[in-house]
C-alpha positions as CSV (number, residue, x, y, z in Angstrom):
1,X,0.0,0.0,0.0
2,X,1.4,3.4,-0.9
3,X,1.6,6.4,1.8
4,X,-0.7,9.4,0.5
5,X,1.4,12.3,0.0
6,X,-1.7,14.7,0.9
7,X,-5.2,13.7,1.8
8,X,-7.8,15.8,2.1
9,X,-11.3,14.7,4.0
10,X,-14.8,16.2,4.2
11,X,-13.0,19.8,4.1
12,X,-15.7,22.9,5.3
13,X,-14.3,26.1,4.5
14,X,-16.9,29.2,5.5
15,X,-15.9,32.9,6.3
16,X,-18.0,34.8,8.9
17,X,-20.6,37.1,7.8
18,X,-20.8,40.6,9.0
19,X,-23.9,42.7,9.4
20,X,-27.8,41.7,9.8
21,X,-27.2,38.3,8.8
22,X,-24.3,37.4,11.0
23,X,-23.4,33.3,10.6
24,X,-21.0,31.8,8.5
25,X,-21.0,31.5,4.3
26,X,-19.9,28.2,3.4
27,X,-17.7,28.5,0.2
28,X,-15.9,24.4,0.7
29,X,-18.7,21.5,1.4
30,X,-16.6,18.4,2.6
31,X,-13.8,18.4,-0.1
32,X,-12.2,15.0,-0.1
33,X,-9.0,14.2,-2.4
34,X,-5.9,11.9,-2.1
35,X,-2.7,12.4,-3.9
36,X,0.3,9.9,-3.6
37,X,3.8,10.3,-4.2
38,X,5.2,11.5,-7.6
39,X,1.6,12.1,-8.3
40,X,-0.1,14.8,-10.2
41,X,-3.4,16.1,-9.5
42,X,-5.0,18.5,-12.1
43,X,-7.7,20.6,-10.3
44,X,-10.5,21.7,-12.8
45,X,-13.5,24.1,-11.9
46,X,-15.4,27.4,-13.3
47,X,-14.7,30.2,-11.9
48,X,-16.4,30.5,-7.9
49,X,-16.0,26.9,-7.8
50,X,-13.2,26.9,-4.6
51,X,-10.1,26.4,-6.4
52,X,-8.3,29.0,-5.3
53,X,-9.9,28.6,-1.8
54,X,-9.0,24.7,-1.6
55,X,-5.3,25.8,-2.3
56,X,-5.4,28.3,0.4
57,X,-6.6,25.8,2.8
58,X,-4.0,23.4,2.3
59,X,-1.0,26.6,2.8
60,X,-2.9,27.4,5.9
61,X,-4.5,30.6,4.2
62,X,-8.0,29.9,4.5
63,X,-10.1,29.1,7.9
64,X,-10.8,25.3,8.1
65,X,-14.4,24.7,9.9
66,X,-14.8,21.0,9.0
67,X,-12.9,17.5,7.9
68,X,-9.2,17.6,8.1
69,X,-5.9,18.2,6.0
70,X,-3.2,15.4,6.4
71,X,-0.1,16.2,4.5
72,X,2.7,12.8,5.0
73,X,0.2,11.3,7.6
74,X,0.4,14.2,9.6
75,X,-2.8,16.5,10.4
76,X,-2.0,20.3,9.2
77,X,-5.7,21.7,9.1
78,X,-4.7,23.9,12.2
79,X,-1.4,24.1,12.1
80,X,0.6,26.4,14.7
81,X,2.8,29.1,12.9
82,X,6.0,27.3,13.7
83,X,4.8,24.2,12.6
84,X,3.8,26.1,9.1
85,X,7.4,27.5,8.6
86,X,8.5,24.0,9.0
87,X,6.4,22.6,6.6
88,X,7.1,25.6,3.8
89,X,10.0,23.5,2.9
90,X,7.6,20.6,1.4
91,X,4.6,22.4,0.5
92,X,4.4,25.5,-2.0
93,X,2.4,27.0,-4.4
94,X,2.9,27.6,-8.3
95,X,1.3,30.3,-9.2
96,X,-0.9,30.5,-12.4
97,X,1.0,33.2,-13.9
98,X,4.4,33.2,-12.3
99,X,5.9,36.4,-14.0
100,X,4.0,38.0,-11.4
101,X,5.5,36.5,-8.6
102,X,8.8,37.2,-9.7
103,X,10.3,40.0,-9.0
104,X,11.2,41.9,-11.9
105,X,14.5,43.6,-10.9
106,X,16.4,40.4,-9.2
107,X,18.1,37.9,-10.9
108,X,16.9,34.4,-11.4
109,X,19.8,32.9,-8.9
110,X,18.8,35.6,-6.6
111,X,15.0,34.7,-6.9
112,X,16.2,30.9,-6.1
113,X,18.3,31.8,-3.2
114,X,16.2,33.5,-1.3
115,X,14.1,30.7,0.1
116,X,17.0,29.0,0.3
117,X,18.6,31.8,2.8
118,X,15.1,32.0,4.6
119,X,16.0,28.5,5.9
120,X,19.6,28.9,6.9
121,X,21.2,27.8,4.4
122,X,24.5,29.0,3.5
123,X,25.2,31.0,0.4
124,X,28.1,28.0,-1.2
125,X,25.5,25.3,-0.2
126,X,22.4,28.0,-1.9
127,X,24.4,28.6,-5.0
128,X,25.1,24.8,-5.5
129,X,21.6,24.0,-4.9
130,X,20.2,26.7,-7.4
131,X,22.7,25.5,-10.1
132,X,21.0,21.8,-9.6
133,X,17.2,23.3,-9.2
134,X,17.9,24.8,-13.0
135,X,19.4,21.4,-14.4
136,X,16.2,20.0,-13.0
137,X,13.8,22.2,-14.6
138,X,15.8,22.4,-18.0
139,X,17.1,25.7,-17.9
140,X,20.3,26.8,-18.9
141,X,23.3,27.6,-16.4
142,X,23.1,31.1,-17.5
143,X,19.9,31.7,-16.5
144,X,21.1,32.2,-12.8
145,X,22.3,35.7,-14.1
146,X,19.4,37.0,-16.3
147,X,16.0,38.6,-15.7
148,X,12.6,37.3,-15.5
149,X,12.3,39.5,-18.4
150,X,14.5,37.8,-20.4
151,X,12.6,33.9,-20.3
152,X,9.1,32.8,-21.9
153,X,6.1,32.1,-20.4
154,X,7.0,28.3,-20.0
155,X,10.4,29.3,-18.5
156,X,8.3,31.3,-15.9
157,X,6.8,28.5,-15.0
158,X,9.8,26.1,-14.8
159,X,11.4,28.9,-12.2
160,X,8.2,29.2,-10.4
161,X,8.9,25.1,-9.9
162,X,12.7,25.1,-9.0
163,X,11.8,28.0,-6.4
């Protein structure tokens, strides 16, 4: 039996309601997935439909009312701070359109690093590990000195991944 990677169960996400009809809007009604190692899960909804919102969960960005959020076995759905910092290392997000999370006057290598940095690592052991992270995603070894500018859309996106 394979270990799910990240399960999700009967996830309730609702946001209080202000005003003469105080209470709760429910925007998630018991949300259930499992994903298992080197898995891919495409997520597929119109607009409104709690994409977005089922992300935000999972990071910790969203209030969970209901089921629970198990990333590696472990229960994350109300994770402390601490605990979220930790788990940043394993679980990120890739945006939709990366070019606008990457910030248009640093370098690529610099973009890389800083995550890196974030979790005391040190700046030999960062550079290494950036040079590898672009091997991985196919990009050139130049790229660590050039500008989001200067990549396509699908390079963007291949950044967005090694970060």
């Amino acid at each position: 039996m394979t270990e799910t990677l990240l399960e999700v169960d009967d996830l309730v996400v609702a946001y209080p309601r202000k005003g003469l009809r105080a209470g709760a809007t429910e925007i998630l009604h018991r949300v259930s997935l499992a994903i298992e190692p080197g898995r891919t899960m495409g997520l597929v909804g119109e607009s409104g439909s709690g994409k977005t919102t089922l992300g935000r969960a999972i990071l910790g960005l969203a209030p969970v009312t209901g089921g629970s959020i198990r990333f590696q076995g472990r229960d994350i759905a109300h994770a402390s701070r601490r605990e979220r910092i930790a788990l940043a290392r394993d679980l990120q997000v890739v945006f939709q359109d990366p070019y606008t999370s990457l910030n248009p006057s640093m370098e690529i290598g610099r973009i890389l690093a800083e995550p890196l940095e974030n979790q005391r690592i040190g700046a030999a052991e960062s550079r290494a590990r950036v040079r590898e992270l672009l091997d991985r995603v196919g990009l050139p070894s130049d790229a660590i000195s050039r500008q989001p500018r200067e990549f396509s859309g699908g390079q963007h996106q291949r950044v967005a991944i090694a970060r």
